[in-house]
BAGUFI-711057 format. One record per residue (C-alpha): residue in three letters; x, y, z. Coordinates in steps of 0.5 Angstrom, whole numbers, padded with zeros to 4 digits, always signed. Example, Ala and Ser with C-alpha at 12.3 -4.5 7.8 and 13.67 -1.06 7.14 Angstrom:
2
ALA+0025-0009+0016 SER+0027-0002+0014 
//
This chain:
482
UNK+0101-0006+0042 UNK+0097-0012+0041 UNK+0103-0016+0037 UNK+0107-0015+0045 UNK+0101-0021+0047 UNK+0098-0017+0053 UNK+0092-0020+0055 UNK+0088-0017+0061 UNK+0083-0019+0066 UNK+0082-0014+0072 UNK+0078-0018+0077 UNK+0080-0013+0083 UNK+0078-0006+0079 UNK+0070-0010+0080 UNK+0070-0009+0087 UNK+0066-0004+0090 UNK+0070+0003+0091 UNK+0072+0003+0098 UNK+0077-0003+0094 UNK+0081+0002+0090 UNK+0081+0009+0086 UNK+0081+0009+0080 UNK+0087+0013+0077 UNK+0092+0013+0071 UNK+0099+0014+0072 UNK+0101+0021+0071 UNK+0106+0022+0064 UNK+0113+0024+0065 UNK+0117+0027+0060 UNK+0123+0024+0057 UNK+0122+0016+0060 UNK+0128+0012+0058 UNK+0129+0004+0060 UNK+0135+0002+0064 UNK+0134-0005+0064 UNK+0128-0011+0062 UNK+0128-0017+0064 UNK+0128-0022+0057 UNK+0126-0028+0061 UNK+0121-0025+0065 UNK+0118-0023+0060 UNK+0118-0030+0056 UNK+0116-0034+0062 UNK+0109-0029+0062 UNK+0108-0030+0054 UNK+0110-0023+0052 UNK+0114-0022+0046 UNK+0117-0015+0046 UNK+0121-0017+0041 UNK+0118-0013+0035 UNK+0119-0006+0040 UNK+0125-0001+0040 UNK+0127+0002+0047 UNK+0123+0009+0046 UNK+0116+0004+0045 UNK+0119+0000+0051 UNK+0121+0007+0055 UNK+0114+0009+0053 UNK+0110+0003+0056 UNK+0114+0002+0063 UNK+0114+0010+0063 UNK+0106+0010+0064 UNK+0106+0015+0058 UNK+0103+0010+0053 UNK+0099+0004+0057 UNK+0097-0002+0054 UNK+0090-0004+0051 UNK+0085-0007+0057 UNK+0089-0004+0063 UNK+0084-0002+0068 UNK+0089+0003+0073 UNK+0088+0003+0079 UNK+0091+0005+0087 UNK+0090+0000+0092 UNK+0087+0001+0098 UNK+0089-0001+0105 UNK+0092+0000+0112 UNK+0098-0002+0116 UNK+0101-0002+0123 UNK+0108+0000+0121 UNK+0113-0001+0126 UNK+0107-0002+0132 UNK+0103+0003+0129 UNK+0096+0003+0126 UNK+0096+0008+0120 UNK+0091+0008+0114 UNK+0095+0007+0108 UNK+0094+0005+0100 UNK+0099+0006+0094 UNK+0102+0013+0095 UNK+0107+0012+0089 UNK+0104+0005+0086 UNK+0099+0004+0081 UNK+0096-0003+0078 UNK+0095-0003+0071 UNK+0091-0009+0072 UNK+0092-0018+0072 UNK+0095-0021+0065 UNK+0094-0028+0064 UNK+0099-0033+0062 UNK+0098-0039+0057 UNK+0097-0043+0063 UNK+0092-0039+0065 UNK+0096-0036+0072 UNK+0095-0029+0073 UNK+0099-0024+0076 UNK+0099-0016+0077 UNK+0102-0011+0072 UNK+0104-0005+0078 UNK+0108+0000+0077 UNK+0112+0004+0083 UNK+0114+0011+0082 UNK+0108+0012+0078 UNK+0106+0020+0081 UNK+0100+0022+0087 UNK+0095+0018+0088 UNK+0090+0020+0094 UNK+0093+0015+0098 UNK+0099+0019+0098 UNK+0100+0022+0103 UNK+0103+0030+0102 UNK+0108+0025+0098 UNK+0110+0027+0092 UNK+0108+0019+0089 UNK+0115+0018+0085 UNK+0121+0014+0086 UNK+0129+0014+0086 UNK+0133+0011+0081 UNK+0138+0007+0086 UNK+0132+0003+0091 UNK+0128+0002+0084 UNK+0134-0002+0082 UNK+0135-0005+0088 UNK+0128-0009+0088 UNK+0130-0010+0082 UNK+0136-0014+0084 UNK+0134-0016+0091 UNK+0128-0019+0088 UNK+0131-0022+0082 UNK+0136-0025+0087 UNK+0131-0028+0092 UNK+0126-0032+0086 UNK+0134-0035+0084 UNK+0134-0037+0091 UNK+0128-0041+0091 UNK+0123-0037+0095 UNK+0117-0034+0093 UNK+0117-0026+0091 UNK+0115-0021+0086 UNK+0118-0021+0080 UNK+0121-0014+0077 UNK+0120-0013+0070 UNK+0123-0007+0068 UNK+0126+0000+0071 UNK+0126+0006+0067 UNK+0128+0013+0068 UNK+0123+0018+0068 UNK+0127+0023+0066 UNK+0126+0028+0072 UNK+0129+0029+0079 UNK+0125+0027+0086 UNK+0128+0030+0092 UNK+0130+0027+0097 UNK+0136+0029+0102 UNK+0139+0031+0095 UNK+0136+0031+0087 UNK+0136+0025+0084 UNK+0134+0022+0078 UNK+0127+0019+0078 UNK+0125+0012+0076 UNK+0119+0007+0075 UNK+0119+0000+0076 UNK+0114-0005+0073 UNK+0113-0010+0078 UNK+0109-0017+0078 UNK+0106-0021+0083 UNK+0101-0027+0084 UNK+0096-0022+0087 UNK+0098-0015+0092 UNK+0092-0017+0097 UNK+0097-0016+0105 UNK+0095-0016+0112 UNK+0094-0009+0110 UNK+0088-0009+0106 UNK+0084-0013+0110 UNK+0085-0008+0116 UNK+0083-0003+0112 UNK+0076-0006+0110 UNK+0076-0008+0117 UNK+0076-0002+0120 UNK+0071+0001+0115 UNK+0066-0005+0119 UNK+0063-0006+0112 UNK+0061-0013+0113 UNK+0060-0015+0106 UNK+0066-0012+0104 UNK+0071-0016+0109 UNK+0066-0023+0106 UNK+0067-0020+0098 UNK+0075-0020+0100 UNK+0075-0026+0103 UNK+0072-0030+0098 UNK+0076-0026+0092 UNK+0083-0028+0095 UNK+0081-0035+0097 UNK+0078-0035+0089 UNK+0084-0032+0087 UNK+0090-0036+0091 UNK+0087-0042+0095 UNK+0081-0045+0091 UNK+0081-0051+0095 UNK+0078-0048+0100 UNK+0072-0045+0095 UNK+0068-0050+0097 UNK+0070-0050+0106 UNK+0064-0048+0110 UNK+0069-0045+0115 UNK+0073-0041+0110 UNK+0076-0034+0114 UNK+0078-0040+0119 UNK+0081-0044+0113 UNK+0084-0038+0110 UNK+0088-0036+0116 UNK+0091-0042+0117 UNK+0093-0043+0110 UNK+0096-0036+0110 UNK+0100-0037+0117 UNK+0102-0045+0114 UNK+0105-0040+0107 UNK+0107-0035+0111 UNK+0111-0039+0116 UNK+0115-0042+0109 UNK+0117-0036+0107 UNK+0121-0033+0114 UNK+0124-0041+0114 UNK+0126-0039+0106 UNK+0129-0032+0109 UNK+0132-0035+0116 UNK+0135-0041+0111 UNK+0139-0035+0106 UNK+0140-0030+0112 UNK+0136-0025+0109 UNK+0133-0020+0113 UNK+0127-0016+0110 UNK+0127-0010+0114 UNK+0121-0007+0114 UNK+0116-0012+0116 UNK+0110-0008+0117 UNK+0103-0012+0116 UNK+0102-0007+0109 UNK+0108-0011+0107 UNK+0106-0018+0108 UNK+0102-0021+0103 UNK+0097-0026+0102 UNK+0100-0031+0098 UNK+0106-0032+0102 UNK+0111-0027+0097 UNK+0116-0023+0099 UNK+0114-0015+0098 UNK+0116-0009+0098 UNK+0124-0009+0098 UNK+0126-0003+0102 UNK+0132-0003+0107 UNK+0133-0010+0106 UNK+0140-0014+0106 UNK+0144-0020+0107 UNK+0147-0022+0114 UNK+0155-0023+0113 UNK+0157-0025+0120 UNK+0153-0029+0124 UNK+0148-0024+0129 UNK+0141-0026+0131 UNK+0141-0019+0133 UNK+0143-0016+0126 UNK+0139-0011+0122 UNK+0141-0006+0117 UNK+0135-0001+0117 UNK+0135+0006+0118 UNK+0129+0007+0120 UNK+0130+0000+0125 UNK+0132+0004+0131 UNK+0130-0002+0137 UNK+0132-0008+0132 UNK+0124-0010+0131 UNK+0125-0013+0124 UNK+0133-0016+0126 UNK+0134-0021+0123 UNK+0133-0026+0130 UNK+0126-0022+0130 UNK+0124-0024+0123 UNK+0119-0031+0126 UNK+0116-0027+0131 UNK+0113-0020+0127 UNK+0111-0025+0122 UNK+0106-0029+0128 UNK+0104-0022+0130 UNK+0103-0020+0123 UNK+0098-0026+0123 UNK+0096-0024+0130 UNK+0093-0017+0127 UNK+0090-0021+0121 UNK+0088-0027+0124 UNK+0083-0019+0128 UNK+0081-0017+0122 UNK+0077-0024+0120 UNK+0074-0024+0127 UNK+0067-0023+0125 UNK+0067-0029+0119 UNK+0070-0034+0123 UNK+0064-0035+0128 UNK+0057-0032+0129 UNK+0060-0032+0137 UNK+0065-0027+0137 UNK+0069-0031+0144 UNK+0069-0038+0140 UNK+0072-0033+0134 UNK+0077-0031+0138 UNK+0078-0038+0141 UNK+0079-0041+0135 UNK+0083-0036+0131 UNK+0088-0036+0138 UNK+0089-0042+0138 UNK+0091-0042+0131 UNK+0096-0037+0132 UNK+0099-0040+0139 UNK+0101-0046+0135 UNK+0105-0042+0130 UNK+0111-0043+0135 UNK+0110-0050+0135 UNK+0109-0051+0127 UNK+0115-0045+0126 UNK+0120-0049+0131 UNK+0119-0056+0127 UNK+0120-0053+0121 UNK+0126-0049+0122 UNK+0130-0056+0126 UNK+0127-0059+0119 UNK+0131-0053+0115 UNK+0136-0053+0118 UNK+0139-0060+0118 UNK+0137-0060+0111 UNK+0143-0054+0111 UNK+0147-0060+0114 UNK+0145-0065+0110 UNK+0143-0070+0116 UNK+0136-0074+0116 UNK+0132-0077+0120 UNK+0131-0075+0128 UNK+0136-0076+0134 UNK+0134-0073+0141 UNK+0142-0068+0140 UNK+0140-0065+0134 UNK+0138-0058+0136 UNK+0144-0058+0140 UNK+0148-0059+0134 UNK+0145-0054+0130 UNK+0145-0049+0137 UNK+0153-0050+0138 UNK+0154-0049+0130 UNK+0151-0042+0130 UNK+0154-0041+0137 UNK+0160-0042+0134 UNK+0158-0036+0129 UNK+0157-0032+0133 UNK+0163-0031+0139 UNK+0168-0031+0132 UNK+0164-0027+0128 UNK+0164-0032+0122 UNK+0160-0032+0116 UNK+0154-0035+0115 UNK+0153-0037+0108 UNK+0160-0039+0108 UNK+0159-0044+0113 UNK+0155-0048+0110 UNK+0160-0047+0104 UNK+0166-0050+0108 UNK+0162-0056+0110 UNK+0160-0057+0103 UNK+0167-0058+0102 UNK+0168-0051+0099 UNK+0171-0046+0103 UNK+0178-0046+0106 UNK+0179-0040+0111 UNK+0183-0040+0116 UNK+0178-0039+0122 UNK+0174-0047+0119 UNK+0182-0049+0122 UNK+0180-0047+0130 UNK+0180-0053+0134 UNK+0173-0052+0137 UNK+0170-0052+0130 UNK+0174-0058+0128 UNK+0170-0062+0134 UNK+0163-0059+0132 UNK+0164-0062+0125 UNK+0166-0069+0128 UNK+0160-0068+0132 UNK+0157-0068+0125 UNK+0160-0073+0121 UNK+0158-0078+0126 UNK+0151-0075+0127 UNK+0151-0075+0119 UNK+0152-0083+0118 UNK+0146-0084+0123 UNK+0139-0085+0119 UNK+0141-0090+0112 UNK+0145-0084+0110 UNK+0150-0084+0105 UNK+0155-0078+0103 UNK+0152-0078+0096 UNK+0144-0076+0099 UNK+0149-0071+0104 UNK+0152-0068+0099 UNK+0145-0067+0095 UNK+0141-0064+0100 UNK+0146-0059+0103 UNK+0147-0057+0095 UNK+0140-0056+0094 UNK+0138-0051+0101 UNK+0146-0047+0101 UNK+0148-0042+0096 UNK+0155-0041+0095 UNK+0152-0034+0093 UNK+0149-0029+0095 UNK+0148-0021+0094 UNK+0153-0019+0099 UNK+0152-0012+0101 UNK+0157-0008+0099 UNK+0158-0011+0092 UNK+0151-0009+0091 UNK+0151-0002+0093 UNK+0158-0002+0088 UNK+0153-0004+0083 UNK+0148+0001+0085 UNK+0153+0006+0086 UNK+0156+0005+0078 UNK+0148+0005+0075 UNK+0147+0012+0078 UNK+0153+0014+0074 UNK+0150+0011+0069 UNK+0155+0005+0068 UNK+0150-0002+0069 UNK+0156-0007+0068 UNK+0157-0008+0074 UNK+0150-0009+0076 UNK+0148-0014+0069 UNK+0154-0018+0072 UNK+0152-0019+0079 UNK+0144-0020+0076 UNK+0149-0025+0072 UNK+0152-0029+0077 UNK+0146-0028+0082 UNK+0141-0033+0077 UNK+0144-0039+0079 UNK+0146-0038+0087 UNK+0147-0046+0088 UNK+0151-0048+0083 UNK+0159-0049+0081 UNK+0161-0042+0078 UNK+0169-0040+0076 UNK+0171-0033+0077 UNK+0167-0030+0082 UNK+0171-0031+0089 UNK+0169-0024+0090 UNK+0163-0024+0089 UNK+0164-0030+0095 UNK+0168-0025+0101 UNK+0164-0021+0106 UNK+0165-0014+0107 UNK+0171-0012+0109 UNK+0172-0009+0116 UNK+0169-0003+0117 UNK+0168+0002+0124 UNK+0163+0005+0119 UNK+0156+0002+0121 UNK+0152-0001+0114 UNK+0146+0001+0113 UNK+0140+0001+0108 UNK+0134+0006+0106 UNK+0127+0006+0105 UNK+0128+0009+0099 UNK+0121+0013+0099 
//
């Protein structure tokens, strides 16, 4: 196992028991690899070169785990869908932190890897399909530029899981900058264990934000620091029309990732109200609702670190509160600065927020495509309804607008081309692709990671892969997978 390169430091397995369990992952009895990700591997300094596919099934499986792998559950809490709810990995367990040549250091986790005691009369397992389909998403979402745990590997256990019907039983091996959430600090807030909450403090902040090792206000400047990453990541999802779905504080982590890809989707059609998730009956996490859940989520973070921030507990509140109110300031600043990035316009001009609202406006009442919008402005897209008159007006607006600022088609061009994709994973095209890999036939599902690899550049022959579902009395949705 040495020759693979692994090299193992597991820092989060020294924290004191309240942290995690101490558990191994429980063996399966045919494991089988479905998919590995060559490059992944590669950017991590692990050669799995010398390894055939049993070896491969076996490491990702759990059955054989590499040498200095400290396995654990995570602890932590969460309030899913409102709700306050003590949780922990119910089906993950974290083989422990690798470090790469340049000294960076990412967790190892499988997910689907048996019971823990966090999980909840649950049977700790995961189906092939939504293993798949982080693999994919996640995959798609580090393409597109934004921050995101990367998959590594899905393998098939070799064994059913039952949900509504049996279905075949898989694990993925899931890489991230760290798995400390909101959720993990909730869950050592409500243990009133003070010492604790510091010991967490100080570790994320030496793990992730080692500028701030030296501040005397370091709870204060950790929540500002997590709002500012956190604030950066719903832009990035605002800006491709991703829609996560299940923004639960238990699926918001510290470092500014993307986490725990479940009912997640891409919007088609342009509708602030849009959401796909089955379980989202009231549109908490539509995709218009994406900014606010993040600020309530810093909200229930921001009430964890109370304590930390000041001796006096009504000056904490102050200061933390005023700190969150001003989300809406910073998010709004930054979302005009993404959204002229998208049309490619520099400077400032009083109308500027006008001109974006009537373009999505425009989306909205004729149900036009938002990916494809952006495309047709760069010169890409033809569809008929870009020949409307009302558009043709707005994108006059918008070439006048675009010569302001010492701009010039060529710095235009540029800037639109680096924040649209001409690709995304359009819904339908991934559960085609998911559907074959369950049958067993992974073309399709090779062939859209392949296209997905480079969202933002030219590529010929993928027109399809382009076109938005076609229409359909039959609502899109998309499941937990749990």
């Amino acid at each position: 196992m040495n020759k693979v390169n692994w090299k193992f430091d597991n820092t989060y397995s020294k924290l004191s028991k309240s942290f995690r369990e101490l558990i191994k992952p429980t063996p399966v009895h045919n494991p089988e690899i479905i998919i590995f990700n060559h490059q992944l591997a590669k950017n991590l300094n692990l050669d799995f070169s010398r390894l055939n596919n049993e070896e491969l099934s076996n490491i990702f499986s759990g059955n054989v785990l590499p040498k200095d792998t400290i396995t654990l559950a995570q602890a932590y809490a969460g309030h899913q869908f409102g709700h306050f709810t003590m949780l922990g990995d119910g089906r993950a367990v974290l083989l422990g932190e690798h470090i790469d040549n340049n000294k960076n250091r990412y967790d190892i986790q499988f997910k689907g890897s048996g019971r823990t005691s966090f999980s909840r009369g649950g049977d700790g397992r995961a189906a092939l399909g939504p293993m798949l389909r982080e693999y994919l998403i996640s995959e798609a979402i580090h393409a597109l530029k934004i921050p995101t745990t990367r998959s590594l590997a899905v393998v098939k256990t070799g064994e059913k899981v039952v949900r509504e019907n049996l279905l075949e039983g898989a694990i993925l091996t899931r890489i991230a900058s760290s798995h400390i959430r909101v959720g993990t600090f909730q869950y050592i807030a409500a243990t009133q264990n003070i010492e604790n909450l510091n010991t967490l403090v100080d570790y994320t902040i030496n793990r992730h934000y080692p500028e701030l090792i030296s501040s005397k206000f370091k709870a204060f400047d950790l929540l500002e620091k997590v709002i500012q990453v956190q604030i950066d990541l719903v832009i990035n999802w605002m800006r491709v029309g991703f829609i996560h779905g299940v923004m639960n504080t238990d699926n918001m982590s510290i470092s500014g990732e993307t986490i725990d890809y479940g009912p997640c989707a891409f919007m088609d059609h342009y509708d602030p109200k849009t959401v796909f998730s089955s379980i989202d009956k009231f549109g908490r996490y539509a995709y218009s609702n994406q900014p606010p859940i993040t600020k309530w989520n810093l909200a229930r973070f921001a009430e964890c670190i109370i304590p930390l921030i000041d001796k006096s507990e009504d000056y904490a509140i102050k200061l933390a509160t005023d700190l969150i109110d001003n989300f809406q300031n910073i998010y709004e600043d930054k979302w005009l600065n993404m959204m002229k990035d998208k049309l490619g316009i520099l400077g400032k001009d009083k109308d500027d927020k006008k001109l974006i609202n009537d373009l999505l406006d425009w989306m909205k009442k004729n149900k036009v495509d938002y990916t494809n919008t952006f495309c047709n402005l760069m010169g890409i897209n033809s569809d008929e309804v870009f020949k409307k008159k009302e558009f043709i007006n707005w994108k006059n607006q918008w070439n006048k607008r675009s010569k302001l600022n010492n701009s010039t088609k060529e710095k235009q061009s540029k800037i639109m081309a680096e924040n649209n994709p001409k690709i995304i994973p359009r819904n339908h095209k991934v559960e085609e692709a998911l559907s074959e890999a369950e049958k067993g036939n992974l073309d399709k599902i090779k062939k859209l990671l392949s296209i997905l690899k480079n969202p933002y550049d030219n590529q010929n022959n993928i027109e399809e892969y382009k076109i938005p579902a076609p229409p359909s009395s039959k609502k899109y949705q998309t499941f937990c997978g749990t």
